[in-house]
C-alpha positions, 0 to 999 in steps of 0.5 A: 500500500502507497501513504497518500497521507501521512502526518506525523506529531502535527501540532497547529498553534493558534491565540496560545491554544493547540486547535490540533496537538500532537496529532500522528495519522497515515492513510493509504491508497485504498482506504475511506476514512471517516473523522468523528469528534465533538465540536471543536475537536479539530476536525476541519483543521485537520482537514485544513492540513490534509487539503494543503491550504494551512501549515502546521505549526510543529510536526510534518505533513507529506501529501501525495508524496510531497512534504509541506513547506517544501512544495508548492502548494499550487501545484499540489492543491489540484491534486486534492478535491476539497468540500468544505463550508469554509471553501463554499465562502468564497465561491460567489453567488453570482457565479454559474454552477459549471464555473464553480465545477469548471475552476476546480481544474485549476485550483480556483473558485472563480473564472478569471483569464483561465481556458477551458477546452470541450473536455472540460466542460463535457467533465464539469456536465458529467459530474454535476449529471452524476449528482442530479443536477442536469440542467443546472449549468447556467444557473448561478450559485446563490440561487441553489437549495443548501442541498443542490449546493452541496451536490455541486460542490462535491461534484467540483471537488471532483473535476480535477481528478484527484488522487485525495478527495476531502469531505467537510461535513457535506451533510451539514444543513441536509433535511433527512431526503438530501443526507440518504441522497448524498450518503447514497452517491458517496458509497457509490463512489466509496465502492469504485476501487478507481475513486480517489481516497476518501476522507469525510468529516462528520459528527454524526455516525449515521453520515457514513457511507458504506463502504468505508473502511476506517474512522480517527476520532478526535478529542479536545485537539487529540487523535483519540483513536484511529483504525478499522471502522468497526473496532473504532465506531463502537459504544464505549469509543465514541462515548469516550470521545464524545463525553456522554453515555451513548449507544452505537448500532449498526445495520448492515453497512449503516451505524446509528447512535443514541443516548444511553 
C-alpha cells in the first residue's frame, strides 16, 4: 500500500491554544476514512492540513508524496478535491454552477483569464449529471437549495481528478431526503476501487457511507483513536470521545447512535 497521507506529531498553534496537538495519522491508497469528534475537536483543521491550504505549526505533513513547506502548494492543491463550508465562502453567488465545477481544474473558485477546452466542460456536465443536477449549468450559485449546493460542490471537488478527495461535513444543513441522497452517491463512489481516497468529516455516525473502511476520532485537539471502522465506531469509543453515555448500532453497512 502507497501513504497518500501521512502526518506525523502535527501540532497547529493558534491565540496560545493547540486547535490540533500532537496529532500522528497515515492513510493509504485504498482506504475511506471517516473523522468523528465533538465540536471543536479539530476536525476541519485537520482537514485544513490534509487539503494543503494551512501549515502546521510543529510536526510534518507529506501529501501525495510531497512534504509541506517544501512544495508548492499550487501545484499540489489540484491534486486534492476539497468540500468544505469554509471553501463554499468564497465561491460567489453570482457565479454559474459549471464555473464553480469548471475552476476546480485549476485550483480556483472563480473564472478569471483561465481556458477551458470541450473536455472540460463535457467533465464539469458529467459530474454535476452524476449528482442530479442536469440542467443546472447556467444557473448561478446563490440561487441553489443548501442541498443542490452541496451536490455541486462535491461534484467540483471532483473535476480535477484527484488522487485525495476531502469531505467537510457535506451533510451539514441536509433535511433527512438530501443526507440518504448524498450518503447514497458517496458509497457509490466509496465502492469504485478507481475513486480517489476518501476522507469525510462528520459528527454524526449515521453520515457514513458504506463502504468505508476506517474512522480517527478526535478529542479536545487529540487523535483519540484511529483504525478499522468497526473496532473504532463502537459504544464505549465514541462515548469516550464524545463525553456522554451513548449507544452505537449498526445495520448492515449503516451505524446509528443514541443516548444511553
Amino acid at each position: 500500500m502507497t501513504e497518500v497521507l501521512a502526518l506525523h506529531d502535527v501540532t497547529v498553534r493558534r491565540s496560545g491554544t493547540n486547535i490540533i496537538d500532537e496529532v500522528s495519522w497515515t492513510v493509504h491508497d485504498t482506504d475511506r476514512w471517516v473523522v468523528l469528534g465533538r465540536n471543536g475537536a479539530g476536525k476541519t483543521t485537520l482537514l485544513q492540513i490534509a487539503a494543503a491550504r494551512m501549515h502546521p505549526t510543529r510536526g510534518t505533513a507529506d501529501i501525495l508524496g510531497e512534504r509541506l513547506g517544501r512544495v508548492d502548494v499550487s501545484e499540489l492543491r489540484p491534486r486534492i478535491g476539497l468540500a468544505s463550508a469554509a471553501l463554499a465562502e468564497n465561491i460567489s453567488a453570482v457565479e454559474t454552477v459549471e464555473d464553480v465545477v469548471l475552476t476546480a481544474a485549476y485550483g480556483m473558485t472563480g473564472r478569471w483569464r483561465e481556458r477551458y477546452d470541450e473536455v472540460d466542460h463535457g467533465r464539469a456536465k458529467d459530474l454535476l449529471r452524476l449528482f442530479g443536477l442536469s440542467g443546472f449549468e447556467r444557473r448561478t450559485f446563490g440561487t441553489l437549495s443548501e442541498g443542490e449546493r452541496k451536490r455541486v460542490q462535491i461534484a467540483r471537488s471532483l473535476m480535477a481528478d484527484p488522487e485525495l478527495l476531502l469531505l467537510d461535513e457535506p451533510a451539514a444543513g441536509l433535511d433527512l431526503g438530501g443526507r440518504e441522497e448524498l450518503v447514497a452517491a458517496l458509497a457509490e463512489i466509496a465502492s469504485d476501487r478507481r475513486s480517489p481516497v476518501l476522507v469525510l468529516v462528520t459528527h454524526h455516525v449515521e453520515e457514513i457511507p458504506p463502504h468505508f473502511t476506517h474512522a480517527l476520532l478526535l478529542r479536545e485537539g487529540r487523535a483519540f483513536l484511529a483504525g478499522p471502522i468497526d473496532q473504532v465506531v463502537t459504544s464505549e469509543n465514541l462515548s469516550d470521545a464524545f463525553g456522554l453515555p451513548l449507544v452505537v448500532t449498526r445495520d448492515g453497512a449503516r451505524f446509528s447512535a443514541r443516548g444511553r
